[in-house]
C-alpha positions as CSV (number, residue, x, y, z in Angstrom):
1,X,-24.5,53.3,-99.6
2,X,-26.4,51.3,-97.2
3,X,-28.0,52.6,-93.9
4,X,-29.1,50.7,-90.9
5,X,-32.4,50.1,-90.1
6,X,-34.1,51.7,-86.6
7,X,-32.0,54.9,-87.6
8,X,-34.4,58.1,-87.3
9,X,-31.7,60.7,-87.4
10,X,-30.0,59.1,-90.8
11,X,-33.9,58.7,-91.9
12,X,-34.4,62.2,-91.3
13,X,-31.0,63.6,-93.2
14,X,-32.0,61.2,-96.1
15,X,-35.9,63.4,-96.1
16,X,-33.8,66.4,-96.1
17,X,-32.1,65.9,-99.0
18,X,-35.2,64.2,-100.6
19,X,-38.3,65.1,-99.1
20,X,-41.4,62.8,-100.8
21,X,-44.2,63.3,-98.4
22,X,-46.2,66.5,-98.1
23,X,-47.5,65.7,-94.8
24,X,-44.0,65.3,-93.1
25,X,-42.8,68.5,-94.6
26,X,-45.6,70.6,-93.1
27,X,-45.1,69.0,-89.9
28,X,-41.9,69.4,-90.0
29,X,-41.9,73.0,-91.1
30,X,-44.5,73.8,-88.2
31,X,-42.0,72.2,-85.7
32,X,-39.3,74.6,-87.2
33,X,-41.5,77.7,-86.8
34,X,-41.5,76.5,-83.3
35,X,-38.0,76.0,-83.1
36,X,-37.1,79.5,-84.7
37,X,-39.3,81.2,-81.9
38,X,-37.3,79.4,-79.1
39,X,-34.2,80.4,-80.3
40,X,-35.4,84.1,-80.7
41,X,-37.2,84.2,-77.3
42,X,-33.4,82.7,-75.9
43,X,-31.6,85.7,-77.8
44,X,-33.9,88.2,-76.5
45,X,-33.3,86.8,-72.6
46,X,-29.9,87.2,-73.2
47,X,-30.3,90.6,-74.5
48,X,-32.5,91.7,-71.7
49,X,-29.8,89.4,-69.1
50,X,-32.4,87.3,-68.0
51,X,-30.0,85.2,-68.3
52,X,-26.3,86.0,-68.4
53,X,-22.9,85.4,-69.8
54,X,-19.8,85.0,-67.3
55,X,-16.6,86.0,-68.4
56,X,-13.2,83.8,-66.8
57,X,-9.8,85.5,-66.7
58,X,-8.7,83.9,-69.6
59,X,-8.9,84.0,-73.6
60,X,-12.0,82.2,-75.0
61,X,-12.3,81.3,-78.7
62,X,-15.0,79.0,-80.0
63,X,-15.1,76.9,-82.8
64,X,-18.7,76.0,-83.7
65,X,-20.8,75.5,-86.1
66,X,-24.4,76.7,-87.8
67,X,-25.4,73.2,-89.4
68,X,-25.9,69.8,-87.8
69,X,-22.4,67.9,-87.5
70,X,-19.8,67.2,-89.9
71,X,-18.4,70.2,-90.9
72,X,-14.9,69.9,-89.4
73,X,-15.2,71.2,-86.2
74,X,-12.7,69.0,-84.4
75,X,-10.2,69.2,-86.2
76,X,-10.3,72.7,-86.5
77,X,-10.3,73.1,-82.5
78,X,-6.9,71.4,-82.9
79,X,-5.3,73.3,-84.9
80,X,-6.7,76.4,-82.7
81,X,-4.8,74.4,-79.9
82,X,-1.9,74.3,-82.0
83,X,-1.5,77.6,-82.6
84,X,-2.6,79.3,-79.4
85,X,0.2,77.1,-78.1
86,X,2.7,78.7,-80.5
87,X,1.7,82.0,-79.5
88,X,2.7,81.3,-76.4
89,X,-0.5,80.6,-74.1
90,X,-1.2,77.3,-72.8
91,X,-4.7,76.1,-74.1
92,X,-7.2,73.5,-72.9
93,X,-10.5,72.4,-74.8
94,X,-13.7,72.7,-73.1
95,X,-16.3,70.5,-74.1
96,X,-20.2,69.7,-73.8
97,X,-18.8,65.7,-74.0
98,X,-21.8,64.6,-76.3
99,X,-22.8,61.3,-76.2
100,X,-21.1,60.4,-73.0
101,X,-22.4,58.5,-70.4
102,X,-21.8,60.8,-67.5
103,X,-22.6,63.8,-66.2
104,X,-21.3,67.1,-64.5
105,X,-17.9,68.2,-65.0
106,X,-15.2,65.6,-66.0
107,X,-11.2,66.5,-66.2
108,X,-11.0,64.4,-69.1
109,X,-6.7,64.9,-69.4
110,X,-4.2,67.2,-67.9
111,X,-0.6,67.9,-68.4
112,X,-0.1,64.5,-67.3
113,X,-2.1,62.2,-69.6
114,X,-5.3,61.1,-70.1
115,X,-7.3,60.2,-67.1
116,X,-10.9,58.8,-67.9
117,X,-12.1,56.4,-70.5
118,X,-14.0,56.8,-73.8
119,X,-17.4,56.2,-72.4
120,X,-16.8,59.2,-69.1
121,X,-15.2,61.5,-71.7
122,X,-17.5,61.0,-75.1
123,X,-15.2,60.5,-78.2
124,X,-14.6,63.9,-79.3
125,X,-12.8,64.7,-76.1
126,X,-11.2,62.2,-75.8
127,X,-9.5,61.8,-79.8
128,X,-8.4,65.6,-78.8
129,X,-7.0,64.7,-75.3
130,X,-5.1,61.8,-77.6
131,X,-4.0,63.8,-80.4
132,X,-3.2,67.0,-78.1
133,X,-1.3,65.0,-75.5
134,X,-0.3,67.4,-72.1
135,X,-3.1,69.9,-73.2
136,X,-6.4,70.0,-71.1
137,X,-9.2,68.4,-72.0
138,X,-12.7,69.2,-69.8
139,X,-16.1,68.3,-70.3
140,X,-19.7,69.5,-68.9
141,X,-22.7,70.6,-69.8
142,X,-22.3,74.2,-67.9
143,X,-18.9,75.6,-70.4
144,X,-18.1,78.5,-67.8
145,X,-18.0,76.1,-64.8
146,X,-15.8,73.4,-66.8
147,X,-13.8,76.3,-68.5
148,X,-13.0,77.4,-65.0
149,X,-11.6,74.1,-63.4
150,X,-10.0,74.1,-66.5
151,X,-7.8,77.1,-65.9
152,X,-8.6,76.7,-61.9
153,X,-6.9,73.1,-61.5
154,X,-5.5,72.5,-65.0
155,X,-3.5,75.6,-65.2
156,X,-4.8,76.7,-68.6
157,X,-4.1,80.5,-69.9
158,X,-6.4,80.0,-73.0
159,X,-9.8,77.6,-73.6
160,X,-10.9,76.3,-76.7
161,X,-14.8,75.9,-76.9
162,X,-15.2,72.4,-79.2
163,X,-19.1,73.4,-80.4
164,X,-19.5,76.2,-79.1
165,X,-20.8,79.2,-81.2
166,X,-24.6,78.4,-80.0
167,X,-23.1,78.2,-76.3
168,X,-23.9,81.7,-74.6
169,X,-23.2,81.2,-70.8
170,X,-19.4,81.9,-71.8
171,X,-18.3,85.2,-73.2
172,X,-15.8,84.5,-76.1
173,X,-13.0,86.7,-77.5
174,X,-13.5,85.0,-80.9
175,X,-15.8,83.4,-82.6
176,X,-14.6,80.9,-85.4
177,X,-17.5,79.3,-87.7
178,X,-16.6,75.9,-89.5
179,X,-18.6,75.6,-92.9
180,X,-18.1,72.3,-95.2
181,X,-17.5,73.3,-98.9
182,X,-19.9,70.7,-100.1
183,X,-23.5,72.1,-99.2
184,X,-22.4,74.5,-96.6
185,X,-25.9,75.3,-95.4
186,X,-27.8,71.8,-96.3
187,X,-31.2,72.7,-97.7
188,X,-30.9,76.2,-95.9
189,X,-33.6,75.1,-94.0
190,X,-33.6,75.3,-90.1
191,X,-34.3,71.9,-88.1
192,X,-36.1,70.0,-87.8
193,X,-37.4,71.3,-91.8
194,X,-33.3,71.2,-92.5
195,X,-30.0,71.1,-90.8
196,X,-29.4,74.6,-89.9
197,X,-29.2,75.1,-86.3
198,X,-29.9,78.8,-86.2
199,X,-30.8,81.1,-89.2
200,X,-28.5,82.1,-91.3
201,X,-28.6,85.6,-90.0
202,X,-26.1,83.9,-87.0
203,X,-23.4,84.5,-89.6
204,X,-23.3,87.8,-88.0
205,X,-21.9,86.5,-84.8
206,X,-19.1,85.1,-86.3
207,X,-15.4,86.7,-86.7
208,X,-13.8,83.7,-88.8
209,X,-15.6,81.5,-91.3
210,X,-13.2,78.7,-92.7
211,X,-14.5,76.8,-95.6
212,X,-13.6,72.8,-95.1
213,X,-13.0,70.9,-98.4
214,X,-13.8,73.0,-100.9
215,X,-14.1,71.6,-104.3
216,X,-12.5,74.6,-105.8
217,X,-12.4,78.3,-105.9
218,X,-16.3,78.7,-106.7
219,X,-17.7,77.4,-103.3
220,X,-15.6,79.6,-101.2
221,X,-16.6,82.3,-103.1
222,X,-20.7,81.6,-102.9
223,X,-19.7,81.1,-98.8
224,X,-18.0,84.5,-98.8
225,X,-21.7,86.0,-100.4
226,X,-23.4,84.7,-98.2
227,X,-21.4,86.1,-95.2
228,X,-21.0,89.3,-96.5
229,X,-24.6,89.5,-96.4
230,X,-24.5,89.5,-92.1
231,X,-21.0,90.1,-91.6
232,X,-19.0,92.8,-93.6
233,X,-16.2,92.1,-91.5
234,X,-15.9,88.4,-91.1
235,X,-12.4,86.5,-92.6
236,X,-13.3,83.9,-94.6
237,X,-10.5,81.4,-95.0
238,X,-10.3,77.4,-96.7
239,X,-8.7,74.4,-95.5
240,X,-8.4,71.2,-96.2
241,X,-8.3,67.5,-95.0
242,X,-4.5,66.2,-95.2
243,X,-5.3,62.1,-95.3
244,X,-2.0,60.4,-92.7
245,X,-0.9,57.5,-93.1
246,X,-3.7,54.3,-92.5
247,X,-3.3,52.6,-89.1
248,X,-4.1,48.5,-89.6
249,X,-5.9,48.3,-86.0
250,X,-5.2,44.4,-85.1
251,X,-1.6,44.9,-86.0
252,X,-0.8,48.7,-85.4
253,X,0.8,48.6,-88.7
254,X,0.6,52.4,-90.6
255,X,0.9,52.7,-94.5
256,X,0.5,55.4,-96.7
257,X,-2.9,55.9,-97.9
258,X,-1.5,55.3,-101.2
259,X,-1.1,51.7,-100.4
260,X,-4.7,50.9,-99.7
261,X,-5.7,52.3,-103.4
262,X,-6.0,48.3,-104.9
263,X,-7.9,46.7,-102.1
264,X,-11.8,46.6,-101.7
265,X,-13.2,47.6,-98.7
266,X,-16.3,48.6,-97.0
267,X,-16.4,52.1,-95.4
268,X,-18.4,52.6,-92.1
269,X,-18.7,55.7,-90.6
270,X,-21.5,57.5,-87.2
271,X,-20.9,61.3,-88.3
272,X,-22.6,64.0,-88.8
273,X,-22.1,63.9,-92.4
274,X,-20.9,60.6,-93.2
275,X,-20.6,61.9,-97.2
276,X,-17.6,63.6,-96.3
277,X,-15.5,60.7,-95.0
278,X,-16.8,59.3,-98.7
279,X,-15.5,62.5,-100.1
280,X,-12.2,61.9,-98.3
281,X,-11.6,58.2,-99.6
282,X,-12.4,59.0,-103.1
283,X,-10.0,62.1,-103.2
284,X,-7.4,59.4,-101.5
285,X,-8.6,57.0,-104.1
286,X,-9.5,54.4,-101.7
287,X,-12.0,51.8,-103.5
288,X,-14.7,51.2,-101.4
289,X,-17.5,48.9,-102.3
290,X,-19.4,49.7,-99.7
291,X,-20.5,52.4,-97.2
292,X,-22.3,51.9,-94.2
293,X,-23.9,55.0,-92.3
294,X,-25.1,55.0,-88.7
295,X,-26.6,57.7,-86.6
296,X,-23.9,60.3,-85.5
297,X,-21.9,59.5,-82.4
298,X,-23.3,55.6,-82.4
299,X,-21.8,53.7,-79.8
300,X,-21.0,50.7,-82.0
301,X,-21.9,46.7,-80.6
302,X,-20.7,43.3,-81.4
303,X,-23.4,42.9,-83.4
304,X,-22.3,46.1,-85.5
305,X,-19.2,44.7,-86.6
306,X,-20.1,41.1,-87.2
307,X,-23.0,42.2,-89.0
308,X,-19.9,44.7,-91.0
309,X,-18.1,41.9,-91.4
310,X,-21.0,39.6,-92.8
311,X,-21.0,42.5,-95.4
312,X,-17.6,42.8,-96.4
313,X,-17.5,38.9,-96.9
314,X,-21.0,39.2,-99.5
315,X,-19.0,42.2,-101.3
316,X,-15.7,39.8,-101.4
317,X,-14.2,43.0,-99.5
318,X,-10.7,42.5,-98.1
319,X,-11.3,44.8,-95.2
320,X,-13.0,47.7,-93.5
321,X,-12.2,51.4,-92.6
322,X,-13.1,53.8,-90.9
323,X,-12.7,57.3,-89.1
324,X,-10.5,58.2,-86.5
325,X,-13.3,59.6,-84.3
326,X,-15.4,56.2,-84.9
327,X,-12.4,54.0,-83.6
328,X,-12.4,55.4,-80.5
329,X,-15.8,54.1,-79.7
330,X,-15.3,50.8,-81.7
331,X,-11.9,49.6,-80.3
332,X,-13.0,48.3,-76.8
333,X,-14.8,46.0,-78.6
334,X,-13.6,42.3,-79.8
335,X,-11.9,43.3,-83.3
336,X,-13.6,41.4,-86.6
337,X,-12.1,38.6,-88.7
338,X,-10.9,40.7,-91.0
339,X,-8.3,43.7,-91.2
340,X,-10.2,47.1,-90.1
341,X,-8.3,50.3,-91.3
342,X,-8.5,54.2,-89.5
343,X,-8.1,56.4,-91.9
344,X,-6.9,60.0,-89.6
345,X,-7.1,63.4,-91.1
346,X,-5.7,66.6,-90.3
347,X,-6.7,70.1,-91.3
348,X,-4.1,72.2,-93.0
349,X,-5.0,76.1,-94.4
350,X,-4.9,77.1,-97.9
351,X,-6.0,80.4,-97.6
352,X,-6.0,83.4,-95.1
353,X,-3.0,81.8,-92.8
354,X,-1.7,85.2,-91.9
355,X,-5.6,86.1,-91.0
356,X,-6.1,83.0,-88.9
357,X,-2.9,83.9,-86.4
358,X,-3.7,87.3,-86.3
359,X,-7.2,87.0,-85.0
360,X,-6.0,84.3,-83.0
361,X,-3.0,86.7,-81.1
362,X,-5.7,89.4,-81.1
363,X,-8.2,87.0,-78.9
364,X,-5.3,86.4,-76.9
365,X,-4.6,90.5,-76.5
366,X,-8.2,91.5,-76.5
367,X,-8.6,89.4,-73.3
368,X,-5.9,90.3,-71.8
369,X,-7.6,94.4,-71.7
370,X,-10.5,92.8,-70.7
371,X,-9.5,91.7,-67.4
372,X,-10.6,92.9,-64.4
373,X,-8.4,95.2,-62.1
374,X,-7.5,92.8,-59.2
């Protein structure tokens, strides 16, 4: 795997895997200390409503996370989507919009289509306002003022929080906690030291913990331990990626997966965890001969993809591929001289099905008591 250069964060998640240099770790481990008591000090306000949570007249569930990126998050909050929509209620996603370059609240798609571009909405937003077509998409940094034009001019009757289970200005009727099978909590060590966002005693918070990709039957059952330690009543369910079939970008061409098995290509990926789009092409036996990493949510260049291409040509690779969630920030640009492959995914349950509607339609009833008396 090579990485770009001028890439701190990937820098970073490489010394976390493999930390060499007793100097960095202690400062790193101090900054963490310092971290920790931040996020303790920010419980405590909330606890003492120094600052508040506002509740809308509407279900909230969050899908979030407790480690730095790539755990599944968006795909999860589509399959939320999906279901809240076969219960009935009609659900939009309220994002944050990372990595955008606007600000304030943004309708990102209503019943009608999308209605901004990729660089107003941030790519998360807007892959789920183009794989949820006539469902609400709307970003900002404030979640209860977005999630209320959201049901206010969109009409919603249920929101989806996309990273949201370390957002506390919105009260939530469920709280759903997206763990990746492969090193679920990194090196268990909270950032900057590691990749855990809060401690592990957050686990607590959570009402649903689905395990993403799961290499077998002994990784959800080391995730359940641990969440039994916080949570004695938490479901803990699996899922996993479902490969579709691989769009050919300059000709909008799909095959099966299957098809790309004999050709060499190099894999590019800005995610969170960019092992896990790795994971995915070697389950899908995809021969790569190459994988390029950049920072998470990198807004790719020209430069990017001739320099790709400049590699594919030294490997004698026939092509590149890449995620759905990096296309959407890549295709504005002018496409290489040579084919570039998206590889989508979708997250299917294998576990706890039954669990997953029923805390779902118990959100939906739960807020329902909860509202006010007009």
């Amino acid at each position: 795997m090579t990485t770009p250069r001028r890439a701190p964060e990937v820098l970073l998640r490489r010394y976390w895997e493999d930390p060499d240099t007793p100097v960095v770790t202690a400062g790193l481990s101090a900054l963490s200390v310092a971290y920790r008591a931040a996020l303790a000090i920010r419980d405590q306000a909330y606890r003492w409503r120094l600052l508040r949570t506002g509740r809308l007249h509407c279900p909230v569930v969050s899908v979030g996370n407790l480690t730095l990126g790539g755990s599944g998050k968006t795909p999860t909050v589509e399959l939320a989507v999906r279901t809240l929509q076969e219960l009935g209620a009609f659900p939009a996603v309220v994002s944050r919009g990372y990595g955008r370059a606007t600000r304030g609240v943004r309708v990102v798609a209503d019943r009608d289509g999308v209605r901004v571009d990729t660089r107003t909405a941030g790519d998360e937003p807007m892959l789920l306002a183009e794989r949820l077509p006539g469902v609400p998409v709307v970003v900002g940094e404030n979640r209860l003022e977005a999630g209320r034009v959201a049901v206010e001019r969109c009409g919603a009757t249920a929101l989806v929080l996309d990273d949201g289970f370390q957002h506390r200005m919105l009260a939530k009727d469920l709280e759903i906690l997206v763990v990746p099978g492969r090193a679920p909590w990194g090196n268990a060590r909270v950032f900057p030291r590691g990749m855990l966002r809060e401690p592990l005693s957050a686990l607590a918070r959570a009402h649903l913990v689905i395990v993403t990709n799961p290499t077998g039957a002994e990784p959800v059952a080391a995730v359940t331990a641990q969440v039994r330690r916080f949570n004695p009543s938490a479901g803990v369910l699996s899922a996993r990626y479902q490969v579709q079939d691989a769009l050919e970008t300059q000709s909008g061409r799909r095959l099966p997966v299957s098809e790309l098995a004999g050709r060499r290509l190099i894999a590019f990926a800005g995610l969170g965890s960019p092992q896990s789009f790795a994971d995915t092409l070697d389950g899908a036996a995809v021969r790569r001969v190459g994988f390029v990493e950049f920072p998470d949510h990198h807004w790719f260049t020209e430069r990017d993809l001739s320099e790709l291409a400049g590699d594919a040509r030294a490997a004698g690779a026939q092509g590149l591929i890449t995620t759905e969630k990096d296309w959407v920030r890549v295709r504005d640009l002018p496409p290489p001289r040579l084919p570039l492959w998206v590889l989508p995914v979708r997250l299917v349950l294998e576990s706890g099905f039954e669990t997953w509607q029923r805390r779902l339609a118990g959100a939906l009833a739960h807020a329902e008591r909860s509202r006010p008396y007009p």
